[in-house]
C-alpha positions as CSV (number, residue, x, y, z in Angstrom):
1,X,51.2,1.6,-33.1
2,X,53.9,0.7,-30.7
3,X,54.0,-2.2,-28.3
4,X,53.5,0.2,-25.4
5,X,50.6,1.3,-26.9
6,X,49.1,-1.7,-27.7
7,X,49.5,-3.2,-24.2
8,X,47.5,-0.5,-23.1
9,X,44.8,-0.3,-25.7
10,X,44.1,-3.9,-24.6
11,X,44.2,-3.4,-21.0
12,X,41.5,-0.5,-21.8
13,X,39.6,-3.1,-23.9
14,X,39.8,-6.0,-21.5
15,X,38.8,-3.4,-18.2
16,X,35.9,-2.1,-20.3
17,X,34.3,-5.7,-21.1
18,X,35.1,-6.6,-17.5
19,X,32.4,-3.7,-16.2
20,X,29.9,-4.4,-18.7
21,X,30.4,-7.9,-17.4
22,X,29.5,-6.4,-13.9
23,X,26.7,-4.6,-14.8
24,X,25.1,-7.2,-16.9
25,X,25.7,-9.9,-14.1
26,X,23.8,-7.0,-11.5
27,X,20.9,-7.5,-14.2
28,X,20.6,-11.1,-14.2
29,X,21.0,-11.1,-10.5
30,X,18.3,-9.0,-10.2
31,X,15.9,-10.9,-12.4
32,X,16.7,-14.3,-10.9
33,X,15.9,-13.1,-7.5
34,X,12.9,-11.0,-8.8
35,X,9.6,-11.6,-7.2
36,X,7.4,-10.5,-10.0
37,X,6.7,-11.2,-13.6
38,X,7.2,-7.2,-14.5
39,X,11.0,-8.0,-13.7
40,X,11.5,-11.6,-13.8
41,X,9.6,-12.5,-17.4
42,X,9.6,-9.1,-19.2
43,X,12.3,-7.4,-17.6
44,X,11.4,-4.3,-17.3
45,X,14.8,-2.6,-15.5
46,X,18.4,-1.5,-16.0
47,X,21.9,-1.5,-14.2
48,X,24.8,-0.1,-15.0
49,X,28.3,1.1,-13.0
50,X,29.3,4.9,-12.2
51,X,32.6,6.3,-10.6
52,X,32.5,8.3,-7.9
53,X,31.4,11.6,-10.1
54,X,28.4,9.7,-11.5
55,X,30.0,9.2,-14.5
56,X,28.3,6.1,-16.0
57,X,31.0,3.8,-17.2
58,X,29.3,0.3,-18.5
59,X,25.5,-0.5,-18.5
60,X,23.8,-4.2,-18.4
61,X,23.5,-5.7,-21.9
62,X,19.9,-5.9,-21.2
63,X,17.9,-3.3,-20.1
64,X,15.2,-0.9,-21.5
65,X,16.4,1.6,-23.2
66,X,14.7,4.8,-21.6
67,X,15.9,3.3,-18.3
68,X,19.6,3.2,-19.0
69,X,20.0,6.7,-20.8
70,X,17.7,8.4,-17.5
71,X,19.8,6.1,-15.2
72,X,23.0,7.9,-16.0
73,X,21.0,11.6,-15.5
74,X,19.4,10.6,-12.5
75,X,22.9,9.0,-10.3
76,X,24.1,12.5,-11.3
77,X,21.0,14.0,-8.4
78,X,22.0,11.2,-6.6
79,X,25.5,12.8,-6.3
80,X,23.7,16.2,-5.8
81,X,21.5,15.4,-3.3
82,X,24.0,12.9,-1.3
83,X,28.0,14.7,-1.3
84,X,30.6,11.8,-0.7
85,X,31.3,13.0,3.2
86,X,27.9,12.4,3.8
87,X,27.6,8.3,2.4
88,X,29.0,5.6,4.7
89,X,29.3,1.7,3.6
90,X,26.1,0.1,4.1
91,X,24.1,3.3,2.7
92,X,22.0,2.2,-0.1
93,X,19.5,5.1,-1.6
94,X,16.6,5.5,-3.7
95,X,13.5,7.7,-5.5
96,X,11.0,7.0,-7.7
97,X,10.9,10.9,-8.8
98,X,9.7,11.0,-12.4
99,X,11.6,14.1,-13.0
100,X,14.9,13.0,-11.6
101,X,15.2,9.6,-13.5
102,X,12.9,7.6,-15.4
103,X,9.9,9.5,-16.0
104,X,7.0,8.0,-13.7
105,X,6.5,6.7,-10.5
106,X,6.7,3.0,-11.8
107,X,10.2,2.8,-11.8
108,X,11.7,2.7,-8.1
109,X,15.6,3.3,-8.9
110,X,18.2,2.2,-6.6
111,X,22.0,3.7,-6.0
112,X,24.8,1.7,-3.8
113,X,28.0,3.6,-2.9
114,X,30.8,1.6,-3.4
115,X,33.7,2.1,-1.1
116,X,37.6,0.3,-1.1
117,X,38.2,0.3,2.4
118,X,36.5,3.8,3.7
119,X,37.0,5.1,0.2
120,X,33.9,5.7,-2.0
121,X,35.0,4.5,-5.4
122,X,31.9,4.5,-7.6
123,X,28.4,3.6,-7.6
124,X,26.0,0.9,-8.8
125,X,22.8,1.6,-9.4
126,X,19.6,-0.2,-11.1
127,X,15.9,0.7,-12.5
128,X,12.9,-1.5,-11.9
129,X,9.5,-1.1,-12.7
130,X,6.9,-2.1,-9.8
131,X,4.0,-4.1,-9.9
132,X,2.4,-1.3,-8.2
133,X,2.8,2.3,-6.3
134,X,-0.7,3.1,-4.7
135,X,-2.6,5.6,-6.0
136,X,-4.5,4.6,-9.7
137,X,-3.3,1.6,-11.1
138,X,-0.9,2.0,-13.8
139,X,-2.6,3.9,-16.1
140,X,-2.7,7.2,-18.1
141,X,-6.1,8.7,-17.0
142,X,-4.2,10.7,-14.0
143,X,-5.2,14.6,-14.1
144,X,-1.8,15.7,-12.4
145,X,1.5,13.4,-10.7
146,X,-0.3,13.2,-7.6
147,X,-3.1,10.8,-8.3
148,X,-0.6,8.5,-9.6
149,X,0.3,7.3,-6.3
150,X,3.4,7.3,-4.0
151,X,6.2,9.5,-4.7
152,X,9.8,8.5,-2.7
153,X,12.1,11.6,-2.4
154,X,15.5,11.1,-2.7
155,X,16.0,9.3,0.4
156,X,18.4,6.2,2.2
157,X,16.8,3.2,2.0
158,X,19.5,1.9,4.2
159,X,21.8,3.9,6.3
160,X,24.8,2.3,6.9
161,X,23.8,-1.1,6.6
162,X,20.5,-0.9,8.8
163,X,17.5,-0.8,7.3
164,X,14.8,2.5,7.2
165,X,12.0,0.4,8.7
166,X,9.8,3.5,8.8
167,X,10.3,4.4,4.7
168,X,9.3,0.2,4.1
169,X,6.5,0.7,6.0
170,X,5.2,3.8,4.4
171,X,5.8,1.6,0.5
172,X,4.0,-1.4,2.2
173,X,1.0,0.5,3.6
174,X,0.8,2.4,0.2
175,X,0.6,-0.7,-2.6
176,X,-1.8,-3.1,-3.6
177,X,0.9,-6.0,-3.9
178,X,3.1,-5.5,-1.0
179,X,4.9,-8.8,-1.3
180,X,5.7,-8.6,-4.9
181,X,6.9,-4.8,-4.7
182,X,9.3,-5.4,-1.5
183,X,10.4,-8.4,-2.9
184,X,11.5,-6.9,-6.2
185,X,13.4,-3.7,-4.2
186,X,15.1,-6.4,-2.1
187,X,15.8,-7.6,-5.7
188,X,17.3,-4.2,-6.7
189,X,19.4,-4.0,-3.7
190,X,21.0,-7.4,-3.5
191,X,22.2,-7.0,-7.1
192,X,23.8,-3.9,-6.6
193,X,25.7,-5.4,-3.6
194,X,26.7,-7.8,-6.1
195,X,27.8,-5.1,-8.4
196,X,29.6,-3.6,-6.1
197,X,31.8,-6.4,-4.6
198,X,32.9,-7.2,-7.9
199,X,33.6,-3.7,-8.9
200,X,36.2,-4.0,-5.9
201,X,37.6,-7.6,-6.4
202,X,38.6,-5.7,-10.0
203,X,40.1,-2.7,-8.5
204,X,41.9,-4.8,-6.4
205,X,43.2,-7.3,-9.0
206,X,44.2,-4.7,-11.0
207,X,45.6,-2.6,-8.3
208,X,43.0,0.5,-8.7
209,X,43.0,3.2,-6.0
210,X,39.9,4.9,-7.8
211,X,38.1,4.9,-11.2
212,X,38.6,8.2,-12.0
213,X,41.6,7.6,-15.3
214,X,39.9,4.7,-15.9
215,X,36.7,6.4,-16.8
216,X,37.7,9.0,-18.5
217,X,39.8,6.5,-20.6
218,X,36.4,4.5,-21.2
219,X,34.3,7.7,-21.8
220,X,36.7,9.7,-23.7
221,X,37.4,6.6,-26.3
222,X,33.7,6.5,-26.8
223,X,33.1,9.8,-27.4
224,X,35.8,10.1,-29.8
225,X,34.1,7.3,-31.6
226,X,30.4,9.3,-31.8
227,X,32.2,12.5,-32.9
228,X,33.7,10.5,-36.0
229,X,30.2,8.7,-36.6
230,X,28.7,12.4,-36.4
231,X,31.1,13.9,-38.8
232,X,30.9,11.1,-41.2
233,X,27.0,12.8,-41.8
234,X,26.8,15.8,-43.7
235,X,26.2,19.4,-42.3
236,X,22.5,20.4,-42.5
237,X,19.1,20.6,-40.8
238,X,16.8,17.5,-41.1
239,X,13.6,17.6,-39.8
240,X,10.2,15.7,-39.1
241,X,6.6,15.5,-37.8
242,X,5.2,12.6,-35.9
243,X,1.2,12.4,-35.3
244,X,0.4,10.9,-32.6
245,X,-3.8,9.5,-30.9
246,X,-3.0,11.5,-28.2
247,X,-5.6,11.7,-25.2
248,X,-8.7,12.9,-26.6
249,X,-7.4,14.9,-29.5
250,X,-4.3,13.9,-32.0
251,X,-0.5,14.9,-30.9
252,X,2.5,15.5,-32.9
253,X,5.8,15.4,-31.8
254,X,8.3,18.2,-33.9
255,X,11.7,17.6,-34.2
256,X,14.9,19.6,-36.0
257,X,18.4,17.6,-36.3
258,X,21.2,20.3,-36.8
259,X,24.4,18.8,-37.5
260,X,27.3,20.4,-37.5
261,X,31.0,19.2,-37.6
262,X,31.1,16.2,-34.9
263,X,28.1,17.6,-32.5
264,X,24.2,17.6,-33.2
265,X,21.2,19.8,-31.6
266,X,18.0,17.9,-31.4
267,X,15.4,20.7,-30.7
268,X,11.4,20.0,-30.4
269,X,10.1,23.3,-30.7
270,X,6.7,23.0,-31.7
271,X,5.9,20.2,-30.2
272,X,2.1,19.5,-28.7
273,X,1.8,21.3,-25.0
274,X,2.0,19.0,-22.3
275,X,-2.1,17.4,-21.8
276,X,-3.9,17.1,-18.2
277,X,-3.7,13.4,-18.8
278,X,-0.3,11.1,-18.2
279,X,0.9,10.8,-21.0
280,X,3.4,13.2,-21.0
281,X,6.6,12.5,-20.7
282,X,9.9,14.6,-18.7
283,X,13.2,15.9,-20.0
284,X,15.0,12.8,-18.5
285,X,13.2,10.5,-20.4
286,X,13.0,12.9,-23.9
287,X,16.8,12.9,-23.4
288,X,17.3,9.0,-23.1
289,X,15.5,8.3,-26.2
290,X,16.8,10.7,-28.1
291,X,20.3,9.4,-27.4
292,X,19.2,6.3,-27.8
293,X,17.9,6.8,-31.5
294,X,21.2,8.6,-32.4
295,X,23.4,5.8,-31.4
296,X,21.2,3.6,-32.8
297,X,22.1,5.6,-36.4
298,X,25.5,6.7,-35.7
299,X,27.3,4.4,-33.7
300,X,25.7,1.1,-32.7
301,X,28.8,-0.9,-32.1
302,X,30.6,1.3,-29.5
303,X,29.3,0.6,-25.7
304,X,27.5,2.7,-24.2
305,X,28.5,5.2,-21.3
306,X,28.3,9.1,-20.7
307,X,30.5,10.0,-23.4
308,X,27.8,8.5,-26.1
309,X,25.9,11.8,-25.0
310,X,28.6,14.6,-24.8
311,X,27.9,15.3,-28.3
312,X,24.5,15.3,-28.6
313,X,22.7,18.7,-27.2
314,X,19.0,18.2,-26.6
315,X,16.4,21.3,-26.8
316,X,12.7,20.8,-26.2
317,X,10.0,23.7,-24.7
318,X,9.2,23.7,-21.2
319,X,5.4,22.7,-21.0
320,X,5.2,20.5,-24.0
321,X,5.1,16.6,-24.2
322,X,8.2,16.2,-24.0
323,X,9.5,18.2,-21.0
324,X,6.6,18.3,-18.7
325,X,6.5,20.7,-16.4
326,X,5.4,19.6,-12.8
327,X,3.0,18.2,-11.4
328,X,1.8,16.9,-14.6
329,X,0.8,13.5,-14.6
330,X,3.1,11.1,-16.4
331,X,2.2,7.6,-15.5
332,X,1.8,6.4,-19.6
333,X,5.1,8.5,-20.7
334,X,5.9,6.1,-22.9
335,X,2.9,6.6,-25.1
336,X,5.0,10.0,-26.3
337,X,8.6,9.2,-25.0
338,X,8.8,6.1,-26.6
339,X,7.8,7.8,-30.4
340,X,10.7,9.8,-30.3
341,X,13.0,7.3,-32.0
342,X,10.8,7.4,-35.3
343,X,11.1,10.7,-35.5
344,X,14.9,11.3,-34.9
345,X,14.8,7.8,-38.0
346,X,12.1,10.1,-39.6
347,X,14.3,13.4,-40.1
348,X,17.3,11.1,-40.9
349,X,15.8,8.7,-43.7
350,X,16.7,10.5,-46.7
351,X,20.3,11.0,-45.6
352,X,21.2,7.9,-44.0
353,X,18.7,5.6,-45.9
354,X,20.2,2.7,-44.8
355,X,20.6,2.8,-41.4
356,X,16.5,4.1,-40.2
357,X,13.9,1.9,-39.1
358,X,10.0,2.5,-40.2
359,X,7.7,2.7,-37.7
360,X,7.0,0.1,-35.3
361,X,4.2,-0.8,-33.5
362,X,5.6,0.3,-29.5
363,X,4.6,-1.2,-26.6
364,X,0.8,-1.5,-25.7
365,X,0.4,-2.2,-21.5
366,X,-2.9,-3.6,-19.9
367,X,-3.4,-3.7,-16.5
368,X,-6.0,-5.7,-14.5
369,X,-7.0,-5.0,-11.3
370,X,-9.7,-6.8,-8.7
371,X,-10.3,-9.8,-6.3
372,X,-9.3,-13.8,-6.7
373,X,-11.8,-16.6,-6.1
374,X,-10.6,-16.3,-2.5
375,X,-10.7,-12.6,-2.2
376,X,-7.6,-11.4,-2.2
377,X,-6.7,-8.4,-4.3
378,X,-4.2,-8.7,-7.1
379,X,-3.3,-6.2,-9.9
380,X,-0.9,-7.2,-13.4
381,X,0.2,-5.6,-15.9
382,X,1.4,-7.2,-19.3
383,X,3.3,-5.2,-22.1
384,X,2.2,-6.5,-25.8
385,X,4.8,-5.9,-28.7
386,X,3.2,-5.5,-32.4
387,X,5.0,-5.5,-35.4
388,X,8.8,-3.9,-35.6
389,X,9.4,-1.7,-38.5
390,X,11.1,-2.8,-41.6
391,X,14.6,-1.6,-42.5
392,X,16.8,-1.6,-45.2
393,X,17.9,-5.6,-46.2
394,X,15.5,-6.7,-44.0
395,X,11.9,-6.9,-43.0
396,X,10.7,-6.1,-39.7
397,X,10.0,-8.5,-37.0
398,X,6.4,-9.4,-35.9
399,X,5.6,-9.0,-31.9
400,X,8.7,-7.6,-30.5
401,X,9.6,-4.1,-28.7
402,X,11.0,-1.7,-30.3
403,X,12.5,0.9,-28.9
404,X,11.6,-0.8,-25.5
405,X,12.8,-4.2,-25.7
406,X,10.4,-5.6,-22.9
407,X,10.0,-9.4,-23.6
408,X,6.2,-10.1,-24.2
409,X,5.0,-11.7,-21.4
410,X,4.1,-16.1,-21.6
411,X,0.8,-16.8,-21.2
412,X,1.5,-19.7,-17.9
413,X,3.0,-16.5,-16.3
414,X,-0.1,-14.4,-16.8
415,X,-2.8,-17.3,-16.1
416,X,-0.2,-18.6,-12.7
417,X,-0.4,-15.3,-12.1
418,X,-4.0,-13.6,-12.4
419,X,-7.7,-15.3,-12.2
420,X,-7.8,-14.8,-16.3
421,X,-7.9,-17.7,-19.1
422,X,-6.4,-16.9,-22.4
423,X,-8.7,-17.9,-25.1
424,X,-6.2,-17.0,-28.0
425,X,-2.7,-15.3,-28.4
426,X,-1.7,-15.1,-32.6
427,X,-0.1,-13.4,-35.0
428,X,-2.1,-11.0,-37.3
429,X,-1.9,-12.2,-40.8
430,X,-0.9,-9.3,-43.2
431,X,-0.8,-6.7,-40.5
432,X,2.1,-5.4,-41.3
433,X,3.2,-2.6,-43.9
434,X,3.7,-3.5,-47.4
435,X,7.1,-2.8,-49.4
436,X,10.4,-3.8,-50.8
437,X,10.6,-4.9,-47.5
438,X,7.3,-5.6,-45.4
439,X,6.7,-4.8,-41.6
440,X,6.2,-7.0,-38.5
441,X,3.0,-8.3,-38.2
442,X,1.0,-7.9,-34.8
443,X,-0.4,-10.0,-32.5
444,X,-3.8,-10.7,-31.3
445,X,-4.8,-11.6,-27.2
446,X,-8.0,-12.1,-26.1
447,X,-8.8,-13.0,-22.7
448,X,-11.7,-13.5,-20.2
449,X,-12.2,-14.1,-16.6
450,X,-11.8,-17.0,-13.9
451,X,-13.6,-14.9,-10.7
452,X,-16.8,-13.9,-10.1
453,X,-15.8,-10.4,-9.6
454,X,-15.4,-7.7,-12.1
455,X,-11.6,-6.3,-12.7
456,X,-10.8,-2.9,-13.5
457,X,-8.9,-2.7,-17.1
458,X,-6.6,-0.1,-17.0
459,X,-5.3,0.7,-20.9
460,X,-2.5,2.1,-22.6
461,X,-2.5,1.9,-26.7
462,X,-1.2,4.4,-29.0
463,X,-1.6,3.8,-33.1
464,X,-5.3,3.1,-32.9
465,X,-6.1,5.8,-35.6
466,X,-2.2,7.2,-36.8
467,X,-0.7,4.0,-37.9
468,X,3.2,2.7,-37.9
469,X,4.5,4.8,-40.7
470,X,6.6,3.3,-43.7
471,X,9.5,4.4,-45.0
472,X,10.8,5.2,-48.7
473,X,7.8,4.2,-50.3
474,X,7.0,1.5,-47.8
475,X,3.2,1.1,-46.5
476,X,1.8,1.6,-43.1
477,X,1.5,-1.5,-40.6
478,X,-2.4,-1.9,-39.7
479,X,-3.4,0.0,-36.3
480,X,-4.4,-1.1,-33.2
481,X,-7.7,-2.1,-31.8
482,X,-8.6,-2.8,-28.0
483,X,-12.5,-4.3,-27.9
484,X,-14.9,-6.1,-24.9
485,X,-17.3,-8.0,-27.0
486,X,-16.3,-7.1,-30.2
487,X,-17.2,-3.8,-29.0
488,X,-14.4,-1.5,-29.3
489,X,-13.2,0.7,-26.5
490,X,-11.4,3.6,-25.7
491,X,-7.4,2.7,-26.2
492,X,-6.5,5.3,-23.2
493,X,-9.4,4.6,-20.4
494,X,-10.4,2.0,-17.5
495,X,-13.3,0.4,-17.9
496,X,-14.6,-3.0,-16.2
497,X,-14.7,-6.3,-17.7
498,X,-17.2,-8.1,-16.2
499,X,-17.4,-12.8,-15.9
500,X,-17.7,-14.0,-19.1
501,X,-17.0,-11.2,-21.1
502,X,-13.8,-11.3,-23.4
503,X,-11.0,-8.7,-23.6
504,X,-9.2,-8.7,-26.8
505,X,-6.0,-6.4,-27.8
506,X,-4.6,-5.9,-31.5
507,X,-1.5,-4.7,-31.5
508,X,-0.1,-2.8,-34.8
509,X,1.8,-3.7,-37.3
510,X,5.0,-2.3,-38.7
511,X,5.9,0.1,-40.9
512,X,7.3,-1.2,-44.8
513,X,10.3,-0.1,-46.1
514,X,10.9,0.8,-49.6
515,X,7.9,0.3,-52.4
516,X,6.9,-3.0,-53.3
517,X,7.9,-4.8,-56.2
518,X,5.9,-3.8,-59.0
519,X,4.7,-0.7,-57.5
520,X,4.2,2.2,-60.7
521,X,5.2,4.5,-57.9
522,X,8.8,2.9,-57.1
């Protein structure tokens, strides 16, 4: 390699860390100025940069996975909905459509045009999810999208510079927790502003007119690198079936790997039809998992922008779980969405052995809703990992996310937060799957009341009778179990937990990898 070249491989290197810096900075902003425990202890969100195409260039280092890859889709309406003639500096913009980003009304997501001078330059843009958004309390018991609660078009939340008073009142008037909600969009857009003057105090350093060579130069280079990684795996169709609790009757989720040469086509024909309960998750979200899993596999060392994606074609039937067609409700889309990895690691185990993950355990969200000591309404929702799956050298870890890497959130936070006592939080001995290398374990919370009143218990737990998978001989992790007084309940439907009763959640266990030591089978 000559000098020349060298320089400029550098300069490449150097620009790209610098806007992952950005982006990740944009991500910590928002969670030190967040308002809620959703963003500010689990951190729940995402933020990355985009050029002026809506091209995403460098995302946050943290950040949920199904966020970031539906981020990039959903900038790209964004750029549909609002041409470049028609932004001004000042404009900020937002929607919580399910179908055009993230996959439920949860997530409010956030775009700031950046200009240089009166040039727009790029964009920032960040995901959050909300305490609350009206209509039922974060659950998956909605019949269709319109029970679960306000839906934001594509619209300016602030037109240049001044605020849509009218579009704040409509969120406030519509949301149980006003304060905490406003206060975590405010969040969202006072990181991106942050994003977006250091975005410019680069261009300017490094004398940038626009982003436009730069990103392809970011883009490109990664894409080159996942074509290598996906020619490095042999040509062929690889395949598997995921069974899922599903609503009232088991789900699978179908999935076909063709690879050939440097490209793959992920297609979910025969996947369950989409159900009349949300639980069903959209394209956008289908998409951002699957990419996920694959670079996972492929090419986990590379950063990730749009040109991790340009190989990777994804197929799935209109109507199923996986692409929901509209209005179907999708409030709990991660109790599909969020499966996908494990079968992309499924198909892929016997020829990249090395590299899959067993099962894991997911994420299993409760939310409680009802009146304080002093009568004042107050809803929470806290996200419980089980065990991760085992892989291949290693044993799986026990209560953390995985594929979501929400952060479990600490008990003061939950009891500071809510009228609820914690009587226990542990880890489940020998819940996890048995093998040459064993699974995560799970974790056990049980909780009760501090009010008089009754809450509403809003619940969202998958693996309660199809347990975490192992791979290669390894055993399944233990399922899950939600109960009221040792009573167990349905993993998927409100109910009311009255004073003095006790709520306890059992998350799974992960999957084992490879048989155990001694095992006539191995």
């Amino acid at each position: 390699m000559s000098k020349k070249s060298n320089s400029a491989a550098t300069q490449l290197e150097v620009a790209w860390n610098t806007l992952i810096s950005i982006a990740t900075e944009q991500a910590a902003a928002m969670v030190n100025s967040s308002f809620s425990a959703v963003l500010g202890e689990m951190e729940d969100l995402s933020a990355g940069v985009f050029d002026a195409s809506g091209t995403m260039m460098a995302q946050s280092v943290q950040g949920a996975p199904g966020h970031l890859g539906s981020l990039s889709l959903g900038v790209k309406h964004f750029c549909t909905a609002f041409p470049i003639k028609t932004l001004k500096p000042g404009d900020v913009l937002i929607t919580n459509d399910p179908w055009l980003v993230s996959g439920h009304k949860h997530d409010i997501t956030v775009v700031t045009p950046v200009f240089l001078g009166k040039t727009l330059v790029g964009f920032t843009a960040s995901n959050c999810h909300t305490v609350d958004i009206g209509g039922r309390i974060f659950s998956a018991a909605g019949t269709d999208v319109y029970e679960e609660g306000l839906q934001i078009p594509l619209l300016k939340l602030f037109d240049a510079g001044k605020r849509n008073n009218q579009l704040f009142t409509i969120i406030q008037e519509n949301v149980r927790s006003p304060d905490l909600v406003i206060g975590d969009l405010m969040a969202q857009v006072s990181a991106n502003e942050t994003a977006a003057r250091r975005l410019t105090e680069f261009m300017r350093e490094n004398g940038l007119k626009n982003l436009r060579r730069l990103s392809l130069a970011i883009t490109g280079r990664t894409e080159r690198f996942m074509r290598q990684a996906i020619s490095a795996v042999p040509d062929g169709e690889y395949s598997d079936r995921i069974v899922l609790d599903g609503f009232d009757l088991p789900l699978h989720i179908e999935v076909k790997l063709t690879v050939k040469g440097d490209r793959i086509i992920v297609d979910y024909e025969g996947t369950s039809p989409q159900v009349a309960r949300g639980i069903n998750s959209v394209l956008n979200f289908t998409r951002a998992f699957t990419y996920y899993a694959l670079k996972c596999l492929l090419a986990p060392d590379s950063p990730n922008n749009d040109g991790s994606f340009s190989p990777i074609e994804v197929r799935a039937p209109e109507g199923s779980i996986v692409h929901a067609r509209y209005p179907a409700a999708v409030g709990g889309r991660h109790l599909v969405g969020l499966y996908i990895p494990f079968a992309i690691f499924g198909a892929m185990k016997e020829i990249l052995p090395e590299r899959v993950v067993a099962d894991s355990s997911v994420l299993s969200a409760v939310t409680l809703n009802g009146l304080d000591n002093a009568g004042k309404p107050y809803v929470f929702t806290f996200f419980s990992s089980g065990g991760m799956g085992a892989r291949a050298g290693k044993h799986g870890m026990s209560a953390t996310a995985f594929p979501s890497n929400v952060a479990n959130v600490p008990i003061e936070i939950m009891e500071q937060s809510i009228p609820v006592l914690i009587l226990k939080r542990e880890i489940i001995a020998d819940s996890y799957g048995h093998g040459q290398y064993r699974g995560g374990s799970g974790q056990r919370i049980a909780l009760t009341l501090r009010t008089q009143t009754a809450a509403s218990v809003s619940c969202m737990v998958e693996r309660t009778t199809s347990a975490p998978r192992g791979f290669l001989g390894g055993g399944s992790g233990h399922a899950a179990r939600l109960l009221i007084d040792d009573a167990s309940i349905d993993p998927k439907k409100s109910h009311v937990l009255k004073k003095d009763q006790v709520l306890v959640l059992e998350t799974p266990g992960g999957g084992g990898y490879g048989p155990e030591k001694g095992d006539p089978h191995g």
